[in-house]
C-alpha positions as CSV (number, residue, x, y, z in Angstrom):
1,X,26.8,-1.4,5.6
2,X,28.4,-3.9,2.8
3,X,25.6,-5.8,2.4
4,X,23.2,-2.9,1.0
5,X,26.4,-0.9,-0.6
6,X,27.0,-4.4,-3.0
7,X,23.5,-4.9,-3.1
8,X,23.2,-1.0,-4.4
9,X,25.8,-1.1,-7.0
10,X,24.5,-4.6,-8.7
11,X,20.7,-3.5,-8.7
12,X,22.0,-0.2,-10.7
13,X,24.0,-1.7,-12.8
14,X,21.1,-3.8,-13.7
15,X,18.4,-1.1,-13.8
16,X,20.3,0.1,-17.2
17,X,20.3,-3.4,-18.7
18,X,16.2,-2.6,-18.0
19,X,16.0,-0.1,-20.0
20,X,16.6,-2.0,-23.2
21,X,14.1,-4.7,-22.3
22,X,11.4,-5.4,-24.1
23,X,7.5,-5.9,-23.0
24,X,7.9,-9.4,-24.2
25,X,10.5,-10.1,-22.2
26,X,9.1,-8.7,-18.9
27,X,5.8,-10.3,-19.4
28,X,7.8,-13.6,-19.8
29,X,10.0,-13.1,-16.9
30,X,6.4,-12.3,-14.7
31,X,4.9,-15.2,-16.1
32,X,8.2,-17.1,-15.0
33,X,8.0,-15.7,-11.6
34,X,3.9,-16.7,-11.3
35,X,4.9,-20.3,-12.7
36,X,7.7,-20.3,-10.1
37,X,5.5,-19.4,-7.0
38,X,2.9,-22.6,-7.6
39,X,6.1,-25.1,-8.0
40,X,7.9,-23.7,-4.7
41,X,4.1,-24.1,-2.7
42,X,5.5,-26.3,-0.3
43,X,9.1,-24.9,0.3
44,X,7.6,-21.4,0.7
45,X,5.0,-22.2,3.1
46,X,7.2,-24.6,5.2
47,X,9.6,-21.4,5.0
48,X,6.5,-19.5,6.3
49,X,5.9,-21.4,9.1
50,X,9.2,-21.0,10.4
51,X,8.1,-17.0,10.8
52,X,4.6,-17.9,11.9
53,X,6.2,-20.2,15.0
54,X,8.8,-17.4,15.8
55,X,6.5,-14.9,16.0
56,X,4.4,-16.2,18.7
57,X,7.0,-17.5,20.4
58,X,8.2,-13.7,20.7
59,X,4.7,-12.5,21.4
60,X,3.6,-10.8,18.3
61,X,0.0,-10.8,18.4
62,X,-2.5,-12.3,15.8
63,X,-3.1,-9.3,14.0
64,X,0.0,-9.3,12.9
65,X,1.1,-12.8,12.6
66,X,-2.2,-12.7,10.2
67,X,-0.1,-10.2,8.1
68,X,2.8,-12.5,7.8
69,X,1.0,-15.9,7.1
70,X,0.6,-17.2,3.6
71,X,-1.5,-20.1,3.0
72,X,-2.3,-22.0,-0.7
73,X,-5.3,-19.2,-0.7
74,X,-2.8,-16.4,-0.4
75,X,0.4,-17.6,-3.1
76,X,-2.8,-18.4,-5.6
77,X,-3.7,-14.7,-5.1
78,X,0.0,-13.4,-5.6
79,X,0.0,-16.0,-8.9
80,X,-3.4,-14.4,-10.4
81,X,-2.2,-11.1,-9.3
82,X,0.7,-11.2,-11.5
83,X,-1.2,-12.6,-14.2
84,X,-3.3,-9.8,-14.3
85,X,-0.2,-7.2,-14.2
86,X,0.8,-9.2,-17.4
87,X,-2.2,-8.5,-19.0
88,X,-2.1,-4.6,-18.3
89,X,-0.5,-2.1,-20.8
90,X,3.0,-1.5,-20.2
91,X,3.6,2.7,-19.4
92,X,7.2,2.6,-20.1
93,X,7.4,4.3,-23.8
94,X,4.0,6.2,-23.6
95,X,4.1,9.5,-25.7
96,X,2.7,12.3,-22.9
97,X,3.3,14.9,-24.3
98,X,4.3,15.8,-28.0
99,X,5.2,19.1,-29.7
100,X,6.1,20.3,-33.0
101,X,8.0,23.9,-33.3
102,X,7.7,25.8,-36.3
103,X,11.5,25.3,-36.9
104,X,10.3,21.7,-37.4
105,X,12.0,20.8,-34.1
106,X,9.9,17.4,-32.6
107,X,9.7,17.4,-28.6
108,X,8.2,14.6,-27.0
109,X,7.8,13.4,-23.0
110,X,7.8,10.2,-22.6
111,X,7.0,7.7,-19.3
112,X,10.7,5.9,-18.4
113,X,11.5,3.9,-15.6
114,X,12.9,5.3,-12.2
115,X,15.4,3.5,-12.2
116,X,16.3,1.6,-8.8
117,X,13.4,1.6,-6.1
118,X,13.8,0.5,-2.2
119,X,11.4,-1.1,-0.4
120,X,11.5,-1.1,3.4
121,X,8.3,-3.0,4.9
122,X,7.0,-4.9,7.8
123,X,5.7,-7.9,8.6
124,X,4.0,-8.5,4.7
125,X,5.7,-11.0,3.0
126,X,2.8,-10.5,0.1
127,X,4.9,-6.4,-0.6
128,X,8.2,-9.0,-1.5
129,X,6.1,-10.4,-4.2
130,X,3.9,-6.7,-5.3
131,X,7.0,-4.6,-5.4
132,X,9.6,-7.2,-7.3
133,X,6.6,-8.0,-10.3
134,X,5.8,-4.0,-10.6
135,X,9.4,-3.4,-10.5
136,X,10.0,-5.8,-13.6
137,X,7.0,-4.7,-15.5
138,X,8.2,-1.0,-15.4
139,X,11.7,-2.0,-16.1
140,X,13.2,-1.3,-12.1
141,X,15.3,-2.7,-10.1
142,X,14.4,-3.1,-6.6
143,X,15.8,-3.5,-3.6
144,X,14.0,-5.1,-0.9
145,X,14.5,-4.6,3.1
146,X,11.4,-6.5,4.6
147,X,11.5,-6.9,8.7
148,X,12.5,-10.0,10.9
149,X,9.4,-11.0,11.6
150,X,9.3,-12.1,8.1
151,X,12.8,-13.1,6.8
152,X,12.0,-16.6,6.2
153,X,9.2,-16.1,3.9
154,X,11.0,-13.1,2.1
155,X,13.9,-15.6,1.6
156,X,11.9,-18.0,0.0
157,X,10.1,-15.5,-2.1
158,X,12.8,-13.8,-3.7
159,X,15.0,-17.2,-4.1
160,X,11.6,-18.2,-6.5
161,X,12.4,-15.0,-7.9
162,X,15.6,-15.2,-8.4
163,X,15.4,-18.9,-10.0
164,X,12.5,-17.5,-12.5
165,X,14.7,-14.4,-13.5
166,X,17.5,-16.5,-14.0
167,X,15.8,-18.5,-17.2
168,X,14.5,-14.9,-18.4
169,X,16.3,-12.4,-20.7
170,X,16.2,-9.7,-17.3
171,X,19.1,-9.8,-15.3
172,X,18.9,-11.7,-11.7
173,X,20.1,-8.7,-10.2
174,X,16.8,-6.9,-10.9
175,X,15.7,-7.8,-7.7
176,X,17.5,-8.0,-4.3
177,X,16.9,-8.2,-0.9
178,X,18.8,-7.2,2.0
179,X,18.6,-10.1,4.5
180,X,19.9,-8.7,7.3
181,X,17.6,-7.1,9.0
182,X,18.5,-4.7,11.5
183,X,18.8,-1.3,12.0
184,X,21.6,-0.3,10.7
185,X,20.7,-2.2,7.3
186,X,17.9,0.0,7.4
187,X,20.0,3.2,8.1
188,X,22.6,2.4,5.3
189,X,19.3,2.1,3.2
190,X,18.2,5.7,4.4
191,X,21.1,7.4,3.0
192,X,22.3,4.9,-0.2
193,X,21.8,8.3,-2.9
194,X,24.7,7.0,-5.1
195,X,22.4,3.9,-6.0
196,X,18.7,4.3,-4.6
197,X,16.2,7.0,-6.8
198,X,13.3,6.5,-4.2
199,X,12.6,5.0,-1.1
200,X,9.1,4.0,-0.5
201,X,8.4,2.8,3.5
202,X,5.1,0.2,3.6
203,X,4.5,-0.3,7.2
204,X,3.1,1.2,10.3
205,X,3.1,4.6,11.2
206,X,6.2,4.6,13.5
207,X,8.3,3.2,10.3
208,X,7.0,5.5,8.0
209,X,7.8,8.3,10.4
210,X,11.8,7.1,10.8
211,X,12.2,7.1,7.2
212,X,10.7,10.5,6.5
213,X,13.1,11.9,9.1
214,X,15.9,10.1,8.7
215,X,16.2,9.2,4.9
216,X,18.1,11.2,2.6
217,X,16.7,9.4,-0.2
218,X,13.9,10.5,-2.0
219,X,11.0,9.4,-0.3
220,X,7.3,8.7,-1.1
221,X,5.1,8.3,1.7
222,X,2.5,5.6,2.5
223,X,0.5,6.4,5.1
224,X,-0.6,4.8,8.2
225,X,-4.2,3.6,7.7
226,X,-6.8,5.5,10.6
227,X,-9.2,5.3,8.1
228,X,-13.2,6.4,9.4
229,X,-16.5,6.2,7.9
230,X,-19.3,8.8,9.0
231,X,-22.9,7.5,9.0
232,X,-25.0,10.3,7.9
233,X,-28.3,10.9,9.3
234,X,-30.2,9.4,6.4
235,X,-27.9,6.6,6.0
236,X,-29.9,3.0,5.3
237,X,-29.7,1.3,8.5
238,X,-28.9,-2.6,6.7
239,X,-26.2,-0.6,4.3
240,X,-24.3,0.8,7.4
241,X,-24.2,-2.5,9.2
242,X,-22.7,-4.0,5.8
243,X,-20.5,-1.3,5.4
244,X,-18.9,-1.0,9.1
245,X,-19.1,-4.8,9.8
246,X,-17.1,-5.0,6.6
247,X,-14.7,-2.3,6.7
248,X,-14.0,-3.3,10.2
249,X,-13.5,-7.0,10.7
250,X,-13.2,-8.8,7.3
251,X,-9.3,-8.5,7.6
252,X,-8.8,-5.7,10.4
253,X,-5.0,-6.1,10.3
254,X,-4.4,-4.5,7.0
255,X,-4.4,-0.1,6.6
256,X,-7.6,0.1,4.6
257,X,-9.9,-1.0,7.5
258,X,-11.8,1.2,9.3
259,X,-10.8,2.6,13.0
260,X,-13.3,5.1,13.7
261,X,-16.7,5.4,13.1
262,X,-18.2,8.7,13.2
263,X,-22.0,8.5,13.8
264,X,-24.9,11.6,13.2
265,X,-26.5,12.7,16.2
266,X,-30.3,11.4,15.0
267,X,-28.7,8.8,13.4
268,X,-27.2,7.8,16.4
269,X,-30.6,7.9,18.9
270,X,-32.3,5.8,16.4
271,X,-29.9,3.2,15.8
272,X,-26.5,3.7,17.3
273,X,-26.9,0.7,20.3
274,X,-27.8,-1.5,17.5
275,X,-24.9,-0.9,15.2
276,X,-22.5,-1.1,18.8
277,X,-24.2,-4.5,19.5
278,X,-23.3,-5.9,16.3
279,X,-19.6,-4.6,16.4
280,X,-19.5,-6.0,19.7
281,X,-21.1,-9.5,18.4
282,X,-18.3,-9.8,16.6
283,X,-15.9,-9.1,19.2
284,X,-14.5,-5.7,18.4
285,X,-13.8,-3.7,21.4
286,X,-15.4,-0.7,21.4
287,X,-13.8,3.2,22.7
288,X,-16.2,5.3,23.1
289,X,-17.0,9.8,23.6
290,X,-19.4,10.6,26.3
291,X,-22.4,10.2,24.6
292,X,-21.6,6.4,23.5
293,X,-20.3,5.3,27.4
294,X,-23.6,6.4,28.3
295,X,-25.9,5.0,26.2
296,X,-23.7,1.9,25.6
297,X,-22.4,0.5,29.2
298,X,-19.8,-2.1,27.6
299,X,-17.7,0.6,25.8
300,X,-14.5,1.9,27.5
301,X,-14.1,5.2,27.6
302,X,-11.6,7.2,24.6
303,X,-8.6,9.5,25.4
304,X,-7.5,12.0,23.4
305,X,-4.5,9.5,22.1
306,X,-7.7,7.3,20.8
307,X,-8.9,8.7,18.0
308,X,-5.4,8.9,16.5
309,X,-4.5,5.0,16.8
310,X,-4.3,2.7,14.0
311,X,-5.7,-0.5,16.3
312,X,-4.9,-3.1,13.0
313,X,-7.0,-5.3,15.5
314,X,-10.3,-6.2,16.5
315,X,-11.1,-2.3,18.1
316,X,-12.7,0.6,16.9
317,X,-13.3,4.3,18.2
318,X,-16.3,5.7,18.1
319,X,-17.8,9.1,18.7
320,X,-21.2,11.3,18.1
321,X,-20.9,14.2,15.6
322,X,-23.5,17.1,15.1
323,X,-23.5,17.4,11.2
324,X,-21.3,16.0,7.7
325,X,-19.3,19.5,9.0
326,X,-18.1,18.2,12.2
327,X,-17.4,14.8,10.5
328,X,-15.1,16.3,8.2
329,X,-13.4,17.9,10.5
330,X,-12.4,15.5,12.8
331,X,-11.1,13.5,9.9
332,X,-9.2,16.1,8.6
333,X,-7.7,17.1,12.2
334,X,-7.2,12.8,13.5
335,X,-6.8,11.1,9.8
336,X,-3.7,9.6,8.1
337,X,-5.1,10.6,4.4
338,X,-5.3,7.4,3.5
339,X,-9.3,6.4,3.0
340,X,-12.4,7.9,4.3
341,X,-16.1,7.0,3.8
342,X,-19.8,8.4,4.2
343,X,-22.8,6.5,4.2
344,X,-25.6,8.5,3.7
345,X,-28.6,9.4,1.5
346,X,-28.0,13.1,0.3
347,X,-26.2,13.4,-2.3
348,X,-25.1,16.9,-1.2
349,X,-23.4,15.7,1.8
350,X,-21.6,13.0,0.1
351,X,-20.6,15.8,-2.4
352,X,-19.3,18.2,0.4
353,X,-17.4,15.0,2.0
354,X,-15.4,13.8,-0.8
355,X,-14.5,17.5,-1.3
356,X,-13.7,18.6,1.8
357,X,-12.0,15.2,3.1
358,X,-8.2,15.4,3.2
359,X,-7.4,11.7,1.7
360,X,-6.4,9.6,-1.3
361,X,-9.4,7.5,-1.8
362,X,-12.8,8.9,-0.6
363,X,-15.8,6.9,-0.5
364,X,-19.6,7.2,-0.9
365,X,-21.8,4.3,0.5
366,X,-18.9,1.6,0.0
367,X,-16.2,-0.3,2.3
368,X,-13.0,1.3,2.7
369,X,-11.6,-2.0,2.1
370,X,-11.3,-1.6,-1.6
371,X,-8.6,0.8,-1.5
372,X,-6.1,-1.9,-3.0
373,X,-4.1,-2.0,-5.9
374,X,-5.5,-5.2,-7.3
375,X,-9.4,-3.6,-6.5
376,X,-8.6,-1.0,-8.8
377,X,-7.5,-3.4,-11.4
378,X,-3.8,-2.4,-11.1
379,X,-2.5,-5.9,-10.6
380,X,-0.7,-4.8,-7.5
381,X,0.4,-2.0,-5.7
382,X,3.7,-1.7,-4.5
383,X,1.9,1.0,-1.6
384,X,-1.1,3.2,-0.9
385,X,0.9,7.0,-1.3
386,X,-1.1,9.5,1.0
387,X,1.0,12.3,-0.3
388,X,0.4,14.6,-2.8
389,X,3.3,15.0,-5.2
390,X,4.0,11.9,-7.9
391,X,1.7,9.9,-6.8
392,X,-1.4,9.3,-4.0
393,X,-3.8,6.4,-3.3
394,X,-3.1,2.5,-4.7
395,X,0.4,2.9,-6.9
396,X,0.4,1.0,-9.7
397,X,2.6,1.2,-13.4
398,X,2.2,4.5,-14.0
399,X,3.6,6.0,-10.3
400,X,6.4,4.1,-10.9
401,X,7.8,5.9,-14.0
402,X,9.8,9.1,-14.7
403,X,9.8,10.8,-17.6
404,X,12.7,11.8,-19.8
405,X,12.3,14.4,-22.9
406,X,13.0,13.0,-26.1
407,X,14.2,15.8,-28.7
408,X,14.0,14.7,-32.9
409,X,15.8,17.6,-35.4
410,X,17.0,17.5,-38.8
411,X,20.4,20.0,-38.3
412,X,18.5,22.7,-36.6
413,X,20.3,25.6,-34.1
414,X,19.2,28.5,-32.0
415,X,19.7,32.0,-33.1
C-alpha cells in the first residue's frame, strides 16, 4: 500500500539521522513533546470525543470505549510519564561487554538502537504516546498503525508530536503513523522487511495471533492478558479480598487484570461464598466449576472455552483446585504468560509457584495490576512481551536496543 511504503522509506531514512543524536537532544525533543501535550488539552480531547461518540454509536462496549477515552487525568499521566523517561539513563552507548586480546586488539559490545519499530495496536490511544517517546529516547523511528476505533485521538497525538519534533534537533520523520486504517494497511505493514526491523502487535489476542502468522517481519509478541491469582489455603482472608477486588475491577479493561481466580479447596469451604459475594457486590459476573454453581447459586456455569477468555470486562472465572500443584497447572495449560499471582502464607508454595508458573511477571501476595511499564519505574512501556527471546514482561529502554560490536586496533592482522 503507498501509504506505509512512503511512510517506510522516510522513517528509515530518519532512523540513521538517530543514530548521531545526542541524549541532550532527545531529552529536549521528549520534554517538547510533554510541553506540547498540556498546550493541545483541549484540541486532543475534543479530537477524543469524536472516537468516544463513534464508538458507541457502532456498539463497542464500555470496556473498551474506557480504553480509548482520555480525560485531563489521563494526558497528565502521559505528561509525567514522559518526564520520568527523561530522567532515566539513556542505554544507547552502554559498554556490555568489553575484551582485550593479547595482540592488544580492543572488542567491545555495545547497546545501539534497532533501528525502525512498528507498532500495530487497538483501541489505546495512550500506546501512540508510550511507543513514539521510547522510540525517541532510544534513538528509533517508529511507525505507528493504531485501529479505527481510535484514529481521531491518534491524529491528534502524533500532530502534537509532530509540531514538538519539528522545533527539536530530531527529525519529524521519527515518528509516523499510518492513518488509514484498514486491513490491508495492516497487511502492507506485515511484510514491509525493506524498512521495518521489528514489529511489535499491542492488542487483543485475535490481533496478536494475525500478526504472528501472517507477518514476515520480525515479530515480538505481547500477549493476551488471562492473567489468574490462586488463593492458597493459608492465604489472609482481608489480603485476598484486597488483592482480587483489586486485580479485578480497578480498571478491568486493561491485560494485567485478573480473569480467573483459582481458589484451595479448605480455603474455599471457609471463605469462598464470601470472596464470590464481594465480587458480585461489585458487579462482576461470575463463571463458575461444579463445586462453585453449587455452593454459589448466582454463578453461571463455565465451559471449557471459559477458562481461556480474556473478559477485559466486569467477569471472572472461577474454579476449586486441590493443592499449589493443580494451580500451577492449570495456569500453565489456560494462561497467556503474561502475569500470575499467589496469595498465601508459606513461603514454600509461593516459591514452588513463581518457579513453576509459565509467565513474565509472577507475583507473591500482590495485585497483578502492577505489571506496567511506568510501575516498574520504566517510564513507559511500549508492550508487556510474554515471549522468551529479547525481551519478556514490561519493555522499556533497554528491549528496545540491538547491539553492534565495536572493534579498536593499532595495525594489527591475523596470522
Amino acid at each position: 500500500m503507498e501509504e506505509v511504503l512512503e511512510k517506510g522509506k522516510l522513517a528509515k531514512v530518519a532512523s540513521y539521522q538517530l543514530n548521531g543524536v545526542t541524549t541532550e537532544d532527545k531529552n529536549k525533543a521528549l520534554q517538547l513533546i510533554a510541553d506540547q501535550l498540556i498546550q493541545d488539552l483541549d484540541y486532543i480531547l475534543s479530537e477524543n470525543q469524536k472516537d468516544i461518540v463513534d464508538g458507541r454509536t457502532n456498539g463497542l462496549n464500555e470496556s473498551v470505549i474506557d480504553r480509548i477515552m482520555l480525560d485531563k487525568d489521563r494526558i497528565r499521566l502521559m505528561y509525567n510519564a514522559i518526564y520520568q523517561l527523561i530522567d532515566l539513563a539513556d542505554p544507547i552507548g552502554d559498554v556490555l561487554e568489553s575484551i582485550e586480546k593479547d595482540n592488544g586488539l580492543l572488542i567491545e559490545r555495545k547497546r545501539v538502537p534497532i533501528g525502525v519499530i512498528g507498532m500495530i495496536y487497538e483501541a489505546r490511544p495512550n500506546v501512540t504516546i508510550d511507543a513514539a517517546t521510547l522510540a525517541v529516547k532510544t534513538g528509533n523511528a517508529v511507525i505507528l498503525r493504531g485501529s479505527s476505533s481510535a484514529k481521531y485521538s491518534n491524529q491528534a497525538l502524533v500532530h502534537s508530536i509532530h509540531q514538538a519534533l519539528s522545533t527539536s534537533n530530531l527529525s519529524v520523520d521519527a515518528v509516523q503513523l499510518i492513518e488509514n486504517t484498514n486491513r490491508d494497511s495492516a497487511k502492507a505493514l506485515f511484510t514491509l522487511n525493506e524498512y521495518l526491523d521489528v514489529l511489535i502487535p499491542r492488542g487483543g489476542k485475535n490481533l496478536i495471533e494475525t500478526v504472528i502468522k501472517e507477518s514476515t517481519v520480525p515479530v515480538i509478541e505481547t500477549g493476551a492478558g488471562n492473567c489468574h491469582v490462586y488463593i492458597d489455603d493459608t492465604a489472609d482472608v482481608k489480603m485476598v479480598q484486597d488483592i482480587a477486588i483489586n486485580a479485578k475491577i480497578q480498571r478491568p479493561s486493561v491485560c494485567n487484570a485478573i480473569e480467573t481466580v483459582l481458589i484451595h479447596e479448605d480455603w474455599f469451604n471457609h471463605h469462598g461464598v464470601e470472596l464470590l459475594d464481594t465480587l458480585r457486590e461489585n458487579k462482576v459476573e461470575i463463571y463458575g466449576d461444579d463445586i462453585v454453581c453449587e455452593a454459589f447459586p448466582f454463578a453461571k456455569q463455565a465451559s471449557e472455552e471459559i477458562w481461556y477468555t480474556e473478559f477485559l470486562d466486569l467477569a471472572i472465572a472461577v474454579r476449586v483446585v486441590k493443592n499449589c500443584n493443580s494451580a500451577v497447572n492449570h495456569i500453565n495449560a489456560y494462561g497467556t504468560k503474561h502475569s500470575e499471582a499467589i496469595i498465601t502464607a508459606n513461603d514454600n508454595h509461593a516459591i514452588y509457584f513463581q518457579t513453576h508458573v509459565d509467565a513474565a511477571v509472577v507475583y507473591h501476595n500482590a495485585s497483578t495490576r502492577f505489571t506496567d511499564g511506568f510501575e516498574f519505574g520504566y517510564g513507559a512501556e511500549i508492550g508487556i512481551s510474554t515471549q522468551k527471546l529479547h525481551a519478556r514482561g514490561p519493555m522499556g529502554l533497554p528491549a528496545l536496543t540491538s547491539s553492534k560490536f565495536f572493534i579498536h586496533g593499532t595495525g594489527q592482522i591475523r596470522s
